[in-house]
PDB file of N, H, CA, C and O in Angstrom:
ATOM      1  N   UNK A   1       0.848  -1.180   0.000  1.00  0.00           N
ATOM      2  CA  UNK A   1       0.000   0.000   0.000  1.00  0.00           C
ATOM      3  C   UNK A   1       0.892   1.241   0.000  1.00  0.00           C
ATOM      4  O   UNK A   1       1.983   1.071   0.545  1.00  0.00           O
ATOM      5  N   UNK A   2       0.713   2.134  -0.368  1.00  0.00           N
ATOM      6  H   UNK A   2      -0.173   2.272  -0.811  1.00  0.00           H
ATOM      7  CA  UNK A   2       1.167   3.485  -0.868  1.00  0.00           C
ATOM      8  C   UNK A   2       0.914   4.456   0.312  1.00  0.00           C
ATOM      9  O   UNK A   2      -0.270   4.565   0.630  1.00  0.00           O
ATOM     10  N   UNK A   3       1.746   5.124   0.964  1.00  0.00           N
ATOM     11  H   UNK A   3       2.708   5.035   0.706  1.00  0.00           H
ATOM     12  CA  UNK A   3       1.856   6.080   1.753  1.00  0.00           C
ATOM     13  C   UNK A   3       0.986   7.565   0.844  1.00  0.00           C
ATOM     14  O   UNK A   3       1.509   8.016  -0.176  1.00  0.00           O
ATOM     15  N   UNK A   4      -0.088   8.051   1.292  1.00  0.00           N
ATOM     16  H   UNK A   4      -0.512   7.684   2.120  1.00  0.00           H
ATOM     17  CA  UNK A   4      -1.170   8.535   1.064  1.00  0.00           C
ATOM     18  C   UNK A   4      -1.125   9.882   1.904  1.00  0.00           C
ATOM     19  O   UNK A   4      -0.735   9.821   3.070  1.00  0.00           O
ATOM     20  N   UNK A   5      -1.485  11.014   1.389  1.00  0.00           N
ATOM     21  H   UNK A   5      -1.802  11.063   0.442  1.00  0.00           H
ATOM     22  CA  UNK A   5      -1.597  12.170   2.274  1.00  0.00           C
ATOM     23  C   UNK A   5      -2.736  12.225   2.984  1.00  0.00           C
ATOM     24  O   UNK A   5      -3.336  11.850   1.977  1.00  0.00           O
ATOM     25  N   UNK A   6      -3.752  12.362   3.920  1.00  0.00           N
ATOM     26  H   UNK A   6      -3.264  12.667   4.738  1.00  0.00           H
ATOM     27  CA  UNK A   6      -4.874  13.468   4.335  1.00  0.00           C
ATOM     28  C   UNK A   6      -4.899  14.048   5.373  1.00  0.00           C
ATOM     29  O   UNK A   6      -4.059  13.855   6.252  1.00  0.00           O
ATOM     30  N   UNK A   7      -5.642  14.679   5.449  1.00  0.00           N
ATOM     31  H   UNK A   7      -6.324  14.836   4.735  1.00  0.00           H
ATOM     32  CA  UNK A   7      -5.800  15.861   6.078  1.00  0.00           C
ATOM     33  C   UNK A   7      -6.410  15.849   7.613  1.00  0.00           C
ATOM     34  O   UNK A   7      -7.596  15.728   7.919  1.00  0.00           O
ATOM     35  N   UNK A   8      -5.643  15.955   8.209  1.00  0.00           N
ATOM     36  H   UNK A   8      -4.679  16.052   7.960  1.00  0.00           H
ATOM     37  CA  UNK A   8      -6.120  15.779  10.371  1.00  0.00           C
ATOM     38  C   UNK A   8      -7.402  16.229  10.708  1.00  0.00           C
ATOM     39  O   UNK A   8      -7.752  17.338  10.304  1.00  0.00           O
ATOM     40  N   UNK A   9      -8.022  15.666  11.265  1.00  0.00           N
ATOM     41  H   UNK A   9      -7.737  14.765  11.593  1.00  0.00           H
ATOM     42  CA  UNK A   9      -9.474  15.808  11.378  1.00  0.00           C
ATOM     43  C   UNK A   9      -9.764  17.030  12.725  1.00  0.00           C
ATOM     44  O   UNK A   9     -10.755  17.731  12.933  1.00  0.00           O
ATOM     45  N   UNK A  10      -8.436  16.919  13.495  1.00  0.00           N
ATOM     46  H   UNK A  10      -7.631  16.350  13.326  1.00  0.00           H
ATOM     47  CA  UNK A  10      -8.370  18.058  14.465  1.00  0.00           C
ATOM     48  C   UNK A  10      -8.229  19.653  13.773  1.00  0.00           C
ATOM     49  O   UNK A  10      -8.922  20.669  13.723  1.00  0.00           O
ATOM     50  N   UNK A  11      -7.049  19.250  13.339  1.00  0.00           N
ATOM     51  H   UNK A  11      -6.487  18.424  13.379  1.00  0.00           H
ATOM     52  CA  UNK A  11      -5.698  20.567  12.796  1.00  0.00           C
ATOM     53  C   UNK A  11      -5.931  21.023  11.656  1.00  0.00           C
ATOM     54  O   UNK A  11      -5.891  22.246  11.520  1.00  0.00           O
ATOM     55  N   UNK A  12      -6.282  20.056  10.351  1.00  0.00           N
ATOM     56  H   UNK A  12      -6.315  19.063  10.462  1.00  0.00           H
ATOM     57  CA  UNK A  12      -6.604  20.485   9.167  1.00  0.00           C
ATOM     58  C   UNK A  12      -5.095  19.782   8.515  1.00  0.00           C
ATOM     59  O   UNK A  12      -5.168  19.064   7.518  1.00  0.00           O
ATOM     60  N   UNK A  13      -3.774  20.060   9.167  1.00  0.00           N
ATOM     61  H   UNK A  13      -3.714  20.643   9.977  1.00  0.00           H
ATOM     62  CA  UNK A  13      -2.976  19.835   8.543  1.00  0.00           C
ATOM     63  C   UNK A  13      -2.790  18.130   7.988  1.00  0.00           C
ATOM     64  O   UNK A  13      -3.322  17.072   8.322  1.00  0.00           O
ATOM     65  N   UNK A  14      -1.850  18.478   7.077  1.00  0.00           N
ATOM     66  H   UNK A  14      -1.417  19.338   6.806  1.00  0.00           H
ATOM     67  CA  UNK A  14      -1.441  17.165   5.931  1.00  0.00           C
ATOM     68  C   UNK A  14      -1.090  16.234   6.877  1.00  0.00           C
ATOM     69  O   UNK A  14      -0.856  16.664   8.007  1.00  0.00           O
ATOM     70  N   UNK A  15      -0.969  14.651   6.599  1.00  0.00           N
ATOM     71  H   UNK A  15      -1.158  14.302   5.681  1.00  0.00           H
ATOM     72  CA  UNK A  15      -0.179  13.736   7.450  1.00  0.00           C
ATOM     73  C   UNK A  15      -0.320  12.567   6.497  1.00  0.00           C
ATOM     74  O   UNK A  15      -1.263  12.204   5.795  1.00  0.00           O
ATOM     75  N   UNK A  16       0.782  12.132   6.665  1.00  0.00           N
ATOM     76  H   UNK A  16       1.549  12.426   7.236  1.00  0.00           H
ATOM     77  CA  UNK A  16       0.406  10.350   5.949  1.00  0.00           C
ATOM     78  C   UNK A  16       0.482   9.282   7.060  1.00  0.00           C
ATOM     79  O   UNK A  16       1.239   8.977   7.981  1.00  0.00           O
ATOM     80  N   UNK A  17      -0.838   8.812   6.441  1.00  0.00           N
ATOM     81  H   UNK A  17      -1.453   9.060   5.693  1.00  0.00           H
ATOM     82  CA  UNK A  17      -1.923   7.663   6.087  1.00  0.00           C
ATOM     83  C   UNK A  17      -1.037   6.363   6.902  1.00  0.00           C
ATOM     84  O   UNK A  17      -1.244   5.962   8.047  1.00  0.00           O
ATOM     85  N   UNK A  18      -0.074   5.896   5.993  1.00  0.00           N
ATOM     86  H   UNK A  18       0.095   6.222   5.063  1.00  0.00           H
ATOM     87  CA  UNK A  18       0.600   4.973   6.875  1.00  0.00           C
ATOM     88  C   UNK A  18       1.721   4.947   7.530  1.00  0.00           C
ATOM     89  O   UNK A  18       2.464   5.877   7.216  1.00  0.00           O
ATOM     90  N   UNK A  19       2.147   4.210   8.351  1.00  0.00           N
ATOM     91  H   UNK A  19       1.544   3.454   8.606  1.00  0.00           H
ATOM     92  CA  UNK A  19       2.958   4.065   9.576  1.00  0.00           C
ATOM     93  C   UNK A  19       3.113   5.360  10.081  1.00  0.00           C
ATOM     94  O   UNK A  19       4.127   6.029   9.886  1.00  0.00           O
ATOM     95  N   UNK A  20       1.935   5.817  10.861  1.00  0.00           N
ATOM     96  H   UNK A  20       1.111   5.273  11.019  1.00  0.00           H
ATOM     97  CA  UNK A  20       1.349   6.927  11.689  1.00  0.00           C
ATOM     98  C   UNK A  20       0.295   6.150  12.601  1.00  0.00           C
ATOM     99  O   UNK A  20      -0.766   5.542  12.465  1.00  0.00           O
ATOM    100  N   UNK A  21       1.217   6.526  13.641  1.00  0.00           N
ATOM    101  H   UNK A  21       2.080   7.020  13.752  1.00  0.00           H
ATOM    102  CA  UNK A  21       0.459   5.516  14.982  1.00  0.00           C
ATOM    103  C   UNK A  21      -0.713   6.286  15.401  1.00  0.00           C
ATOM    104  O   UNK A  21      -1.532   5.787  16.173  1.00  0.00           O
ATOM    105  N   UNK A  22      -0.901   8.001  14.733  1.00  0.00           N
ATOM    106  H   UNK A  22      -0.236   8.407  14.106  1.00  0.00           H
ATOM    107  CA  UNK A  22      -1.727   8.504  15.716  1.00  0.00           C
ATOM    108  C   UNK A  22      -3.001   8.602  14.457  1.00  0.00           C
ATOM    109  O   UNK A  22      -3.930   9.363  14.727  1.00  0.00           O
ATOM    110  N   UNK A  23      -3.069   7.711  12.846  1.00  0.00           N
ATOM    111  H   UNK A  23      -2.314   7.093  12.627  1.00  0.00           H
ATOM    112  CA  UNK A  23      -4.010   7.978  12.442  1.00  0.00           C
ATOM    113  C   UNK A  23      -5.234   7.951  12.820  1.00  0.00           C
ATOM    114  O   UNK A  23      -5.528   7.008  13.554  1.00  0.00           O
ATOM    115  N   UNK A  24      -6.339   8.947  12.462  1.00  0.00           N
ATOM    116  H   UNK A  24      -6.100   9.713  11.865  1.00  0.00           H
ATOM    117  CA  UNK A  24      -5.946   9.490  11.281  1.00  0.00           C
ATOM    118  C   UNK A  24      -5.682  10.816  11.775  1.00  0.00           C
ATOM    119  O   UNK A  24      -6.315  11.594  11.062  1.00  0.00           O
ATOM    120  N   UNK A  25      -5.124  11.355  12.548  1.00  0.00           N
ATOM    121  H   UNK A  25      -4.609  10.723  13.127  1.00  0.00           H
ATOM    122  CA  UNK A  25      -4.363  12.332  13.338  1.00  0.00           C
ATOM    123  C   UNK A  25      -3.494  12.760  12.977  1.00  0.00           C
ATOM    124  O   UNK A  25      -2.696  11.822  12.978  1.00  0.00           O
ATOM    125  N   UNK A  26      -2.865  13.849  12.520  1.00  0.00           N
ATOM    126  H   UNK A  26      -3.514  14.610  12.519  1.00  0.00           H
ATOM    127  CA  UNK A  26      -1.380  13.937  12.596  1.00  0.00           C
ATOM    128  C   UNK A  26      -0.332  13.829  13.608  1.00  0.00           C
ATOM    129  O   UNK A  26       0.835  13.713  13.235  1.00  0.00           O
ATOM    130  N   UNK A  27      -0.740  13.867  15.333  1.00  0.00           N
ATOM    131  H   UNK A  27      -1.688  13.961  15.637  1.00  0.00           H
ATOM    132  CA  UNK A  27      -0.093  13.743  16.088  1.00  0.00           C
ATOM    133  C   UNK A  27      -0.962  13.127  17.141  1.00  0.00           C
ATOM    134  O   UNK A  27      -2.169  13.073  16.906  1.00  0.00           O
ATOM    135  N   UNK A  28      -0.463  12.615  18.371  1.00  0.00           N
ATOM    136  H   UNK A  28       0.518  12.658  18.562  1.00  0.00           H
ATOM    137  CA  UNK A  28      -0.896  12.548  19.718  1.00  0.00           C
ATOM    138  C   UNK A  28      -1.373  13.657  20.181  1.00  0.00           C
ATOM    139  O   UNK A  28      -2.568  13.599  20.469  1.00  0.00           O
ATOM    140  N   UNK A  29      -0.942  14.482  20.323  1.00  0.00           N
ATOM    141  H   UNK A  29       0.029  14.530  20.088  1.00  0.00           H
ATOM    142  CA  UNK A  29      -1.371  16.198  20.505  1.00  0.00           C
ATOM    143  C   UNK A  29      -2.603  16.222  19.947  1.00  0.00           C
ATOM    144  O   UNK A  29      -3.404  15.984  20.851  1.00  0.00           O
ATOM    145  N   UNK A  30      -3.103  16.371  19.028  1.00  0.00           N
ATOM    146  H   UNK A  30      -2.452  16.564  18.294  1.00  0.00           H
ATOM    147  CA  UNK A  30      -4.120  16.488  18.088  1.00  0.00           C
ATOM    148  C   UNK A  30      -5.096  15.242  18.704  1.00  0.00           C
ATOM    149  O   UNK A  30      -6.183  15.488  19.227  1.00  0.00           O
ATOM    150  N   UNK A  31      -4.527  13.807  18.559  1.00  0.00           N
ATOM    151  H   UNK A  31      -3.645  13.607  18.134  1.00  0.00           H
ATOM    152  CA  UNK A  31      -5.849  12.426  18.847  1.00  0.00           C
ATOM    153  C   UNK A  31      -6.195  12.958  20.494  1.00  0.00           C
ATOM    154  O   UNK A  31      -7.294  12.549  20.867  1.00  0.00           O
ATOM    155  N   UNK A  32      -5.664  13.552  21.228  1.00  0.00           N
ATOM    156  H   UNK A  32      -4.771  13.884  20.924  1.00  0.00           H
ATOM    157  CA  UNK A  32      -5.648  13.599  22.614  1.00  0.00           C
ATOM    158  C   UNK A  32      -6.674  14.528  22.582  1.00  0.00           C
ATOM    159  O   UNK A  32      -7.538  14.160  23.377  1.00  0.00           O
ATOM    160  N   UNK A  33      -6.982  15.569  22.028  1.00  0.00           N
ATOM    161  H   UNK A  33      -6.280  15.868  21.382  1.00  0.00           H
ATOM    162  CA  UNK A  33      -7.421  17.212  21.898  1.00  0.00           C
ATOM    163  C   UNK A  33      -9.140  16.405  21.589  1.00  0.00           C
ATOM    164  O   UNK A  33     -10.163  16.462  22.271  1.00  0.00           O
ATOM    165  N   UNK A  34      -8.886  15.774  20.425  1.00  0.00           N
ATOM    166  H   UNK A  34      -8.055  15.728  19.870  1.00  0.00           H
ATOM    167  CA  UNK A  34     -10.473  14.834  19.990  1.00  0.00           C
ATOM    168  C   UNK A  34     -10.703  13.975  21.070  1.00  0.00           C
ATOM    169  O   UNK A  34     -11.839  13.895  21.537  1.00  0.00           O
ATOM    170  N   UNK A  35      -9.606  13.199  21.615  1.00  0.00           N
ATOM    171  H   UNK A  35      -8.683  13.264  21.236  1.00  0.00           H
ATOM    172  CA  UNK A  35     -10.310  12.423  22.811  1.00  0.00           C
ATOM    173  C   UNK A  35     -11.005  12.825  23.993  1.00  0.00           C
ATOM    174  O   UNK A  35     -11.936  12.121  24.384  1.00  0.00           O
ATOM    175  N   UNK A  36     -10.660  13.941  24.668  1.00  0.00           N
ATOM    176  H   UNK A  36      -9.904  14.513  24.351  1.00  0.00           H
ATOM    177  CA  UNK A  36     -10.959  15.520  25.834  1.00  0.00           C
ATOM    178  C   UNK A  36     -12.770  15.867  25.305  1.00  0.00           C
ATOM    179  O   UNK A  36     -13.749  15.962  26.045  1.00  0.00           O
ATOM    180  N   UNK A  37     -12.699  16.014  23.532  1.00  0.00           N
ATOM    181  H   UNK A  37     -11.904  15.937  22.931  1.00  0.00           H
ATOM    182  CA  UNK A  37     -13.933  16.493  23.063  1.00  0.00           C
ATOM    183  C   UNK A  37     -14.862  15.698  23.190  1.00  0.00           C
ATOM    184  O   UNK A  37     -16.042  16.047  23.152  1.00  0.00           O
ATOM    185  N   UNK A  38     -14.425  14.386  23.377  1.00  0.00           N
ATOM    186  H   UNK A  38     -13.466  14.103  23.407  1.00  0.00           H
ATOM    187  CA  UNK A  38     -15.453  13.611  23.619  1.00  0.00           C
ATOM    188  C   UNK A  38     -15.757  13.585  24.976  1.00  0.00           C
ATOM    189  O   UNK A  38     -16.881  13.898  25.370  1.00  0.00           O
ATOM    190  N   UNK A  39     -14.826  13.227  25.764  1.00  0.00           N
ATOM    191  H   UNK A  39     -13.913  12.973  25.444  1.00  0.00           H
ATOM    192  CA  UNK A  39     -15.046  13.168  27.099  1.00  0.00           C
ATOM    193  C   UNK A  39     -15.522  14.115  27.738  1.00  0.00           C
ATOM    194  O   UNK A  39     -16.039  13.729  28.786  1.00  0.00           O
ATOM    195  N   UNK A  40     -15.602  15.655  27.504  1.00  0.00           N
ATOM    196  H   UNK A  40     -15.182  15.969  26.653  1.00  0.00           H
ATOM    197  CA  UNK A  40     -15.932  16.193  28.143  1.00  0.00           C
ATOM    198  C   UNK A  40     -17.989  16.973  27.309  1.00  0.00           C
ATOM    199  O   UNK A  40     -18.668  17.971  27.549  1.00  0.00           O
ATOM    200  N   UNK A  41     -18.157  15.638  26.267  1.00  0.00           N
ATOM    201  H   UNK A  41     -17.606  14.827  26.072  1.00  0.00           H
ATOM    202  CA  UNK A  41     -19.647  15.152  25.950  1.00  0.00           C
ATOM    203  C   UNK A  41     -19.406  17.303  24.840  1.00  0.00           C
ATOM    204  O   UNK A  41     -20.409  17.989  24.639  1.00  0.00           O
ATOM    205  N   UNK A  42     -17.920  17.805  24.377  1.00  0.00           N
ATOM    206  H   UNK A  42     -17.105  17.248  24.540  1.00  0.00           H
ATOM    207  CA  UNK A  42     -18.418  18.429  23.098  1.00  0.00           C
ATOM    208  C   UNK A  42     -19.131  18.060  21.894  1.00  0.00           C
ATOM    209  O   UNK A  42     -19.934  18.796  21.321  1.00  0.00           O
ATOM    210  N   UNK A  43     -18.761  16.720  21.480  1.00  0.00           N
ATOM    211  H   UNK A  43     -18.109  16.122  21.946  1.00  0.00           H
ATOM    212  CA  UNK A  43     -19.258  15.883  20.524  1.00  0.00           C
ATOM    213  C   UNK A  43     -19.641  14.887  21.193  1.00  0.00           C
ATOM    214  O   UNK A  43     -18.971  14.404  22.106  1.00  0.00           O
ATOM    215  N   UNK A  44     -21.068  14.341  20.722  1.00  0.00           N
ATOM    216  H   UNK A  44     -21.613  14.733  19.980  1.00  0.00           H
ATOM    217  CA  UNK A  44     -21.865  13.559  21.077  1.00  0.00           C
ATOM    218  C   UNK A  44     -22.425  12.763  19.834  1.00  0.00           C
ATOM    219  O   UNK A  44     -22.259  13.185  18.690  1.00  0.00           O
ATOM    220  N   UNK A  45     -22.980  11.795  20.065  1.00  0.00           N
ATOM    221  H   UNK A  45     -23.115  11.452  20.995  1.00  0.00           H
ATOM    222  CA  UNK A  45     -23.604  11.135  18.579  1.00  0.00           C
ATOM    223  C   UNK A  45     -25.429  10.749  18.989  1.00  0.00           C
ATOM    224  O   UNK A  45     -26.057  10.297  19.945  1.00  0.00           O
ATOM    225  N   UNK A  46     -25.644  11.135  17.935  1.00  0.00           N
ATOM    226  H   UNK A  46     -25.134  11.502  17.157  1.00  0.00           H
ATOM    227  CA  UNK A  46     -27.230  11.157  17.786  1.00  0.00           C
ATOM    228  C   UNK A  46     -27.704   9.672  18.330  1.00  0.00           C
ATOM    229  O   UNK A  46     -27.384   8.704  17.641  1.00  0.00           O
ATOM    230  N   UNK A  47     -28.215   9.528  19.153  1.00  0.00           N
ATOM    231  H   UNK A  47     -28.475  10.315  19.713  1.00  0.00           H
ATOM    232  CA  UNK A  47     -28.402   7.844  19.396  1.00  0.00           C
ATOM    233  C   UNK A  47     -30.377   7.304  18.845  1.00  0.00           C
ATOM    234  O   UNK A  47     -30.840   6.173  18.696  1.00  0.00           O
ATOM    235  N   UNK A  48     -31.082   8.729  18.680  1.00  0.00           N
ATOM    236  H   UNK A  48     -30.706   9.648  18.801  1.00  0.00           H
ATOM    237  CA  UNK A  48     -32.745   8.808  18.371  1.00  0.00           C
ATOM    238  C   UNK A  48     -32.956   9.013  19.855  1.00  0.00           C
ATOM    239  O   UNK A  48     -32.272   9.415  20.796  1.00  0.00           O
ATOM    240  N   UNK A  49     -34.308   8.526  19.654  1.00  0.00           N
ATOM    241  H   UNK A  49     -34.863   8.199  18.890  1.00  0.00           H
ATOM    242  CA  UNK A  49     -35.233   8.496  21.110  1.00  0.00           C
ATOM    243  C   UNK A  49     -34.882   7.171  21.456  1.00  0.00           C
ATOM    244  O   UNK A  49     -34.420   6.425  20.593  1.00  0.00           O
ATOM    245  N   UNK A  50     -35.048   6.795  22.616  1.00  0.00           N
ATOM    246  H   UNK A  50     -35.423   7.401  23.318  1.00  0.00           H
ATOM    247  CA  UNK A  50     -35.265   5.563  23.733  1.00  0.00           C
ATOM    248  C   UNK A  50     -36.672   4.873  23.317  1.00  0.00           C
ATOM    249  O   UNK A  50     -37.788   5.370  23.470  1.00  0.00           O
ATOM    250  N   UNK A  51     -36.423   3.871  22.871  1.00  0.00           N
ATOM    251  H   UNK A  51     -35.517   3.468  22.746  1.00  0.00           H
ATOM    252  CA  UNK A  51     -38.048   2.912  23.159  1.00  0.00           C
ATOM    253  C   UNK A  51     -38.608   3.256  24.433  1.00  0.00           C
ATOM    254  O   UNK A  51     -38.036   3.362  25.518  1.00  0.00           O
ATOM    255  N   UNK A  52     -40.205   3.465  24.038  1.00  0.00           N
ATOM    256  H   UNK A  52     -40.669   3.379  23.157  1.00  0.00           H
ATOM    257  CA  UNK A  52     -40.761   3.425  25.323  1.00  0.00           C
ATOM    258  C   UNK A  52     -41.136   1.975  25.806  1.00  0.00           C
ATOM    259  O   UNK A  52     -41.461   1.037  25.078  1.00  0.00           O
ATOM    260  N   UNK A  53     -41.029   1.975  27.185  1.00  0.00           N
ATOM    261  H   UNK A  53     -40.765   2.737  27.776  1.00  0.00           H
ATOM    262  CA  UNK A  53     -41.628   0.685  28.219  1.00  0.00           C
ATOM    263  C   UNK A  53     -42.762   0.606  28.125  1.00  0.00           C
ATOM    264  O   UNK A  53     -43.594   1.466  28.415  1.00  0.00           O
ATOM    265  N   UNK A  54     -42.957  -0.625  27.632  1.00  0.00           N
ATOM    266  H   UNK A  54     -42.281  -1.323  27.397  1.00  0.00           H
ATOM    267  CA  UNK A  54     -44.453  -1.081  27.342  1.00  0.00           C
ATOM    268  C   UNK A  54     -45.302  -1.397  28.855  1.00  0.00           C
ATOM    269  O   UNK A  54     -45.019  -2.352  29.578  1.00  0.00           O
ATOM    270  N   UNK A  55     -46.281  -0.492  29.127  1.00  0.00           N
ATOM    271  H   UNK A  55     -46.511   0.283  28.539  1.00  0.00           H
ATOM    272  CA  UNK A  55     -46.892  -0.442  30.326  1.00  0.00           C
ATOM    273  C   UNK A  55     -48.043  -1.728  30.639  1.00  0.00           C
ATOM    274  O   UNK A  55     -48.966  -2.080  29.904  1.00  0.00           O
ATOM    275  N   UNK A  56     -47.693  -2.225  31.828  1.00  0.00           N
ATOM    276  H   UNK A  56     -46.944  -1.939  32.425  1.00  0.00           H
ATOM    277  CA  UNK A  56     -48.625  -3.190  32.454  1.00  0.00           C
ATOM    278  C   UNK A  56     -50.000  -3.166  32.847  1.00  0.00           C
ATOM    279  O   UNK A  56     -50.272  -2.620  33.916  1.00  0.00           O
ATOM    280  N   UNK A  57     -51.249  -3.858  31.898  1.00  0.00           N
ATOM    281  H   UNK A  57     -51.028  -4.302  31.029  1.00  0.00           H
ATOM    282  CA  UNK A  57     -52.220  -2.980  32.541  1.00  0.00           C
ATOM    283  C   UNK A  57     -53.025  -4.197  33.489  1.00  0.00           C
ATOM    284  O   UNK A  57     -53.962  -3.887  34.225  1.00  0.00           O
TER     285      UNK A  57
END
């Protein structure tokens, strides 16, 4: 496979694709910065509504 440019999903900047431990990141710095965004619930993912509990009558 071919060492490939794109573009850091944090930073914007260039990085290649393979043997880059922090893809698709350009750095640890950067995967760490997205990991914080999650954890601290900036980005969240749409999960819908909750089924409702079917009530006992």
């Amino acid at each position: 496979m071919n060492n490939f440019e794109i573009n850091c999903p944090q930073c914007g900047k260039k990085t290649i694709w393979n043997e880059n431990p922090s893809r698709p990141f350009c750095s640890e710095r950067c995967r760490m910065i997205d990991l914080g965004c999650w954890a601290s619930e900036e980005y969240s993912v749409d999960g819908g509504r909750a089924p409702q509990a079917e009530q006992d009558s």
